[in-house]
VODREN-394749 format. One record per atom (N, C-alpha, C): residue number from 1; residue in three letters; atom name; x, y, z. Coordinates in nm, 3 decimals. Example, Ala and Ser with C-alpha at 12.3 -4.5 7.8 and 13.67 -1.06 7.14 Angstrom:
<recs>
<rec k="1" r="Ala" a="N" east="1.319" north="-0.569" up="0.780"/>
<rec k="1" r="Ala" a="CA" east="1.230" north="-0.450" up="0.780"/>
<rec k="1" r="Ala" a="C" east="1.320" north="-0.330" up="0.780"/>
<rec k="2" r="Ser" a="N" east="1.285" north="-0.225" up="0.708"/>
<rec k="2" r="Ser" a="CA" east="1.367" north="-0.106" up="0.714"/>
<rec k="2" r="Ser" a="C" east="1.290" north="0.003" up="0.787"/>
</recs>
This chain:
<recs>
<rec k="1" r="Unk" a="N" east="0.310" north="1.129" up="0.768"/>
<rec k="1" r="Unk" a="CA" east="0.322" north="0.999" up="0.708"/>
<rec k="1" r="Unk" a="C" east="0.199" north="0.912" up="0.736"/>
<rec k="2" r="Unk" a="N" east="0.102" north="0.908" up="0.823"/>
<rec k="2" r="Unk" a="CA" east="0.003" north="0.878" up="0.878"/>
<rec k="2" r="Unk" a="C" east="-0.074" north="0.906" up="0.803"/>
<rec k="3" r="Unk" a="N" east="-0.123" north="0.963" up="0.763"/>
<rec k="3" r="Unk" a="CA" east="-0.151" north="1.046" up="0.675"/>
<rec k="3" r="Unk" a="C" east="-0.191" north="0.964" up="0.540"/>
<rec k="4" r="Unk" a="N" east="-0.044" north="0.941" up="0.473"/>
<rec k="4" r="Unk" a="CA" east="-0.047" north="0.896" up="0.397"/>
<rec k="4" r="Unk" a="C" east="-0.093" north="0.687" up="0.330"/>
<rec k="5" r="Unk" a="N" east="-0.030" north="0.681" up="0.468"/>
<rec k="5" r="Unk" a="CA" east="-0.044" north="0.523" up="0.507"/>
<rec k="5" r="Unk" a="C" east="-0.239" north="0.533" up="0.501"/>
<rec k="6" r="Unk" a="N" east="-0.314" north="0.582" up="0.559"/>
<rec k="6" r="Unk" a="CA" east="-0.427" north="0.612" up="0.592"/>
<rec k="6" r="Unk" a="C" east="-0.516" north="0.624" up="0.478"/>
<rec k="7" r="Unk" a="N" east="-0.423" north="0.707" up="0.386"/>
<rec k="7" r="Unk" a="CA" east="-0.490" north="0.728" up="0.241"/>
<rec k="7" r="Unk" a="C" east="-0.481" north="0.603" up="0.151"/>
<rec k="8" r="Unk" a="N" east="-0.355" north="0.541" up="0.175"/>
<rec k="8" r="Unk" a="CA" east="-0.344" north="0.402" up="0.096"/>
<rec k="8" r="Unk" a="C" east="-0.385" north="0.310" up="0.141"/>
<rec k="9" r="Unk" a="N" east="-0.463" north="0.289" up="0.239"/>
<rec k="9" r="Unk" a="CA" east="-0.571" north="0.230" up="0.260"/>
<rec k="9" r="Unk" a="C" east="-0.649" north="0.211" up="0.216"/>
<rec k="10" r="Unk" a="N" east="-0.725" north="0.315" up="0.231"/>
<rec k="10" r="Unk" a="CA" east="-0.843" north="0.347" up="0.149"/>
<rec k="10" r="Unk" a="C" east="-0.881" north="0.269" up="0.033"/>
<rec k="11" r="Unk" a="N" east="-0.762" north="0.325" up="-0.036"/>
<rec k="11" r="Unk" a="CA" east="-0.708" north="0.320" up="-0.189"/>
<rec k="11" r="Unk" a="C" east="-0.766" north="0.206" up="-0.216"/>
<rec k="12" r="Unk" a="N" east="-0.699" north="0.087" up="-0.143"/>
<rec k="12" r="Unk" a="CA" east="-0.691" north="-0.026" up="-0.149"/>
<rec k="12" r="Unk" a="C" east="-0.814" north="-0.100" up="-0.107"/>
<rec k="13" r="Unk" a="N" east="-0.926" north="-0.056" up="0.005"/>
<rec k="13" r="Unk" a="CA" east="-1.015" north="-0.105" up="0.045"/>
<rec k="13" r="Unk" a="C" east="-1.108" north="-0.039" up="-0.096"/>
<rec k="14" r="Unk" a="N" east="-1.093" north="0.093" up="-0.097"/>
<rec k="14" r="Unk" a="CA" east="-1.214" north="0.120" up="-0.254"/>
<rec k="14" r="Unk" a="C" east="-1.175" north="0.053" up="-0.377"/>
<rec k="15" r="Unk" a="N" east="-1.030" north="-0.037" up="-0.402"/>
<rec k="15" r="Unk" a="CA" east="-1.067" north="-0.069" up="-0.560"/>
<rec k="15" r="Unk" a="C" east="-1.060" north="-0.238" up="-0.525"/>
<rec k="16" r="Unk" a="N" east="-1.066" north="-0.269" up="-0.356"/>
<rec k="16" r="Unk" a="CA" east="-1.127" north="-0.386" up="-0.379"/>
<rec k="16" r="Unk" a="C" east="-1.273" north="-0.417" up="-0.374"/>
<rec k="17" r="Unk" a="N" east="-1.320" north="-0.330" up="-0.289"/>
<rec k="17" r="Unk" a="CA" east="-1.474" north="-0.311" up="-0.345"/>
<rec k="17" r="Unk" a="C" east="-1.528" north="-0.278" up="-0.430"/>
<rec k="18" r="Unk" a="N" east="-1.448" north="-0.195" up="-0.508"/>
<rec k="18" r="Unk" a="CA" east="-1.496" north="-0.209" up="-0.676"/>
<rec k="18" r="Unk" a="C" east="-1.526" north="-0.331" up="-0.740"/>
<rec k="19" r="Unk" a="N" east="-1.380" north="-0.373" up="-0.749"/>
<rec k="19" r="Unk" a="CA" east="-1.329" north="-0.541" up="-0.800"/>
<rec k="19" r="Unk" a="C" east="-1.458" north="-0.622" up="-0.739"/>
<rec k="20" r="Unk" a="N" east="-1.504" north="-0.659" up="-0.643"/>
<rec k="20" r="Unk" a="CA" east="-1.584" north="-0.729" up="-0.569"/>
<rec k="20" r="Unk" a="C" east="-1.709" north="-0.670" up="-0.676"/>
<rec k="21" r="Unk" a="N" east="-1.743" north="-0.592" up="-0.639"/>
<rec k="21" r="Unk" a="CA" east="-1.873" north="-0.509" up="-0.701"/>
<rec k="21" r="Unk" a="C" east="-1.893" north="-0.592" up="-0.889"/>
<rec k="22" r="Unk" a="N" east="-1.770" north="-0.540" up="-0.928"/>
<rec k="22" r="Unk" a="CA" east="-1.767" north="-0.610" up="-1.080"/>
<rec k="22" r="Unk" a="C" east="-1.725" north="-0.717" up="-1.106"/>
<rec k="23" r="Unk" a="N" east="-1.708" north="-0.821" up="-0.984"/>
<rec k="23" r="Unk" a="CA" east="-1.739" north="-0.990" up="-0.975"/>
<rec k="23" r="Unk" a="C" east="-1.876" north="-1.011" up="-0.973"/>
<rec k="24" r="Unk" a="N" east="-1.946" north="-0.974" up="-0.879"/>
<rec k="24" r="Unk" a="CA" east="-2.075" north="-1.007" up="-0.850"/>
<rec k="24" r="Unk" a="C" east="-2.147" north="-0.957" up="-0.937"/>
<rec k="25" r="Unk" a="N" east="-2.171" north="-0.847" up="-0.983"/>
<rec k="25" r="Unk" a="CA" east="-2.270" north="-0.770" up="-1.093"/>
<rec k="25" r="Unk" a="C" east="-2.264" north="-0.786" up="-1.243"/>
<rec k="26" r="Unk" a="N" east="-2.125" north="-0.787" up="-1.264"/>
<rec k="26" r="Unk" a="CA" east="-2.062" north="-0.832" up="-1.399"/>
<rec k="26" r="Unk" a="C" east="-2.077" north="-0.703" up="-1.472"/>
<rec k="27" r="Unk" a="N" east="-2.095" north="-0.551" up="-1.404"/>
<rec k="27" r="Unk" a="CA" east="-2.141" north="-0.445" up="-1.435"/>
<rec k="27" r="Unk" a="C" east="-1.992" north="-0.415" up="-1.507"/>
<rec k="28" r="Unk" a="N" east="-1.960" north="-0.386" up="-1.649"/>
<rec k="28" r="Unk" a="CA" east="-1.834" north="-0.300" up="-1.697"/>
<rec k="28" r="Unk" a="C" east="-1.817" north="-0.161" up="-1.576"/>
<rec k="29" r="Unk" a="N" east="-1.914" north="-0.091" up="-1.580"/>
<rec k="29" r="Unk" a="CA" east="-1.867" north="0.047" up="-1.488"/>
<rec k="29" r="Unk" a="C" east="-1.797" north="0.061" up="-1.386"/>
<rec k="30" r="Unk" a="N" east="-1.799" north="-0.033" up="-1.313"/>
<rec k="30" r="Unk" a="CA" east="-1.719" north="-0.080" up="-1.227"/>
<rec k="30" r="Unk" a="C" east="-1.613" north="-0.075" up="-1.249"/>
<rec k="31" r="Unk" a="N" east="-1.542" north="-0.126" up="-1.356"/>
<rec k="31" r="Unk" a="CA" east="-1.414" north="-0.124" up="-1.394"/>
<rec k="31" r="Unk" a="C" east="-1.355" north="-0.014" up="-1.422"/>
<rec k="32" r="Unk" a="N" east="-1.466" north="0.083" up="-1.474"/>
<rec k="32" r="Unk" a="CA" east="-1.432" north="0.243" up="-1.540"/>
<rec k="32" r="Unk" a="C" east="-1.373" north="0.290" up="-1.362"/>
<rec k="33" r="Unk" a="N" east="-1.478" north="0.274" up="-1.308"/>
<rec k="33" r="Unk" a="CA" east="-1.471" north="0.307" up="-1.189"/>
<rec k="33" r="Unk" a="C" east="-1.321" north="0.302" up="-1.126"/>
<rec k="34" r="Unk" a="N" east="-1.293" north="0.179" up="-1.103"/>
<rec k="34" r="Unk" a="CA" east="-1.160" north="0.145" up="-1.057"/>
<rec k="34" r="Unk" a="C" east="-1.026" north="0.195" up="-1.143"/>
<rec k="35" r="Unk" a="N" east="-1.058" north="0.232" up="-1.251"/>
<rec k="35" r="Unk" a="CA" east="-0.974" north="0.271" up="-1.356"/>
<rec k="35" r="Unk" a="C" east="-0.945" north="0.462" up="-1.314"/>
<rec k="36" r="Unk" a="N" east="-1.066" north="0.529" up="-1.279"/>
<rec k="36" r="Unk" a="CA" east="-1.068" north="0.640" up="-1.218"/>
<rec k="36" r="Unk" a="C" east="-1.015" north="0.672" up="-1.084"/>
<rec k="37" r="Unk" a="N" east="-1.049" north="0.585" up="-1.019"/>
<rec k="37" r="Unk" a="CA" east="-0.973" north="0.593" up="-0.861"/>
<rec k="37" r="Unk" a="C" east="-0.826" north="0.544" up="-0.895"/>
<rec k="38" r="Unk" a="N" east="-0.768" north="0.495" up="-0.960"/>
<rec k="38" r="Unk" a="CA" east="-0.641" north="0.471" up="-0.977"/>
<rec k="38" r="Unk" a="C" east="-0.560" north="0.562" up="-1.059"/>
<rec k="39" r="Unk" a="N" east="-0.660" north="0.626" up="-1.155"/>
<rec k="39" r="Unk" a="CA" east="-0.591" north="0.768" up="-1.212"/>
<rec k="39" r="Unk" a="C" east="-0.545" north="0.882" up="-1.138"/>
<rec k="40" r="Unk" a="N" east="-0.659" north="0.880" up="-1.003"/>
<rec k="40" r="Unk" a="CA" east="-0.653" north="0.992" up="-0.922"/>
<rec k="40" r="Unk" a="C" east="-0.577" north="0.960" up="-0.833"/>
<rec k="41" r="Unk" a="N" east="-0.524" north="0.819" up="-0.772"/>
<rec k="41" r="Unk" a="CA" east="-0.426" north="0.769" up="-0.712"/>
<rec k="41" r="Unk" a="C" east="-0.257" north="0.815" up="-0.728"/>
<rec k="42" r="Unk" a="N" east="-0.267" north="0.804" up="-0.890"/>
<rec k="42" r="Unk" a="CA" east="-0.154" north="0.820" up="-0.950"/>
<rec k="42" r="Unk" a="C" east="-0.055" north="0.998" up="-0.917"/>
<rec k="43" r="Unk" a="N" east="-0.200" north="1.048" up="-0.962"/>
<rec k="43" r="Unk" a="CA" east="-0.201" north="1.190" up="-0.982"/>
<rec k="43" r="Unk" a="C" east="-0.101" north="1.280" up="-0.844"/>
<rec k="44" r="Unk" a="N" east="-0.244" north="1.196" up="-0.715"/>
<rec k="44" r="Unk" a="CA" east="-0.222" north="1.264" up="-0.650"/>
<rec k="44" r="Unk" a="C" east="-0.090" north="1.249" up="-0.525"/>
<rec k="45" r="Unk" a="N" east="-0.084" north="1.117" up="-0.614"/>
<rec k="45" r="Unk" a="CA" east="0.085" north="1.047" up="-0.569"/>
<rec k="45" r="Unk" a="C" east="0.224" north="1.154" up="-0.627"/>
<rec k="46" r="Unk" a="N" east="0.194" north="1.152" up="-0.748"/>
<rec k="46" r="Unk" a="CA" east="0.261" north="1.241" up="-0.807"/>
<rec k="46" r="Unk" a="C" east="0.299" north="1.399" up="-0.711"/>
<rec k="47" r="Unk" a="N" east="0.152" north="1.433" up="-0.743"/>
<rec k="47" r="Unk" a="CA" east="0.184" north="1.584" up="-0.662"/>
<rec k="47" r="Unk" a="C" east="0.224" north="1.594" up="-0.529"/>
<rec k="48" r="Unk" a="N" east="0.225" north="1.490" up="-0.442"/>
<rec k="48" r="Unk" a="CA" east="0.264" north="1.481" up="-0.318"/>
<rec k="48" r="Unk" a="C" east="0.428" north="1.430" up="-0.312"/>
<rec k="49" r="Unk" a="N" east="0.495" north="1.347" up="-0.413"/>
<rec k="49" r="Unk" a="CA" east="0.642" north="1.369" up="-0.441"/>
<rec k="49" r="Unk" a="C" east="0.671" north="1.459" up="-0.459"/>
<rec k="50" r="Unk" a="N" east="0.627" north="1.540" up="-0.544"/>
<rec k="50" r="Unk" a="CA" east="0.689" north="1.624" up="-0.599"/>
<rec k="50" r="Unk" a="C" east="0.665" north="1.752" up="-0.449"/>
<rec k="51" r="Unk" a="N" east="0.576" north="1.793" up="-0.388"/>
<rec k="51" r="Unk" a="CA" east="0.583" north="1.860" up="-0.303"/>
<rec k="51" r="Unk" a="C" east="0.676" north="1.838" up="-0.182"/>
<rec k="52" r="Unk" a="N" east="0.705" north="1.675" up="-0.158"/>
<rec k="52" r="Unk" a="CA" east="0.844" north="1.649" up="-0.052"/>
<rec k="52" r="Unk" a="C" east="0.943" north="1.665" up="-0.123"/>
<rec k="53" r="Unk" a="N" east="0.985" north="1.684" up="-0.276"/>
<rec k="53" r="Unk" a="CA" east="1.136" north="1.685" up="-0.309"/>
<rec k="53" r="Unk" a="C" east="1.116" north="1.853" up="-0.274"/>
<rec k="54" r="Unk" a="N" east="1.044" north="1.925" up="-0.350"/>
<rec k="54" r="Unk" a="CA" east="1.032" north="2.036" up="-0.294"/>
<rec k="54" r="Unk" a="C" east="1.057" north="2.103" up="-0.158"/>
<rec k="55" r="Unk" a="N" east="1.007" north="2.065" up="-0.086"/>
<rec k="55" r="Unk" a="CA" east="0.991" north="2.102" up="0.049"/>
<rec k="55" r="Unk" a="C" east="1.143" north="2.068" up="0.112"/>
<rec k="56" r="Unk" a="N" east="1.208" north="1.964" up="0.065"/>
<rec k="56" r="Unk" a="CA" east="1.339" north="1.915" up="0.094"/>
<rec k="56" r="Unk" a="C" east="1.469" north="2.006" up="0.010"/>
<rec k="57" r="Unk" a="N" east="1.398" north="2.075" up="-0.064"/>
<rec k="57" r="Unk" a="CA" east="1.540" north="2.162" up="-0.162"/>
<rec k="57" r="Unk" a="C" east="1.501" north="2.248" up="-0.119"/>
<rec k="58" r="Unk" a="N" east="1.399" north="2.323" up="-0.061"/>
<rec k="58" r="Unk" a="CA" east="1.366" north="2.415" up="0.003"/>
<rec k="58" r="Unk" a="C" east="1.454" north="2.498" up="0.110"/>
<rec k="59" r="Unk" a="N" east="1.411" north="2.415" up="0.196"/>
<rec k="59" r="Unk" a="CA" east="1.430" north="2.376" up="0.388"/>
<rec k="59" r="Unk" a="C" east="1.602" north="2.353" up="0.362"/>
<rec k="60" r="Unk" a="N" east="1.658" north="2.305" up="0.266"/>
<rec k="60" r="Unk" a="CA" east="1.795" north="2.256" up="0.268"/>
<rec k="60" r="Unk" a="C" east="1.898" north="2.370" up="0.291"/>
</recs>
């Protein structure tokens, strides 16, 4: 779970430095940017549910 808390961190410190980045610069890419780290957020949120329901019908 550490782990995970650790990763959503991150998460959160890289798409506010994005955000920051495309205040100050006014650069669009930035936004692509943040739009990508949140896709891969999603994703890899996904596959990690789905591997604890798993692991839990498993083990059961």
């Amino acid at each position: 779970m550490i782990v995970i808390r650790l990763l959503l961190v991150a998460l959160i410190i890289a798409v506010v430095a994005l955000g920051l980045a495309w205040l100050f610069t006014g650069n669009r890419k930035y936004l692509g940017y943040i739009g990508r780290v949140l896709r891969f957020a999603v994703v890899v949120g996904f596959v990690t549910a789905l591997l604890v329901v798993v692991e839990r019908v498993v083990l059961r």
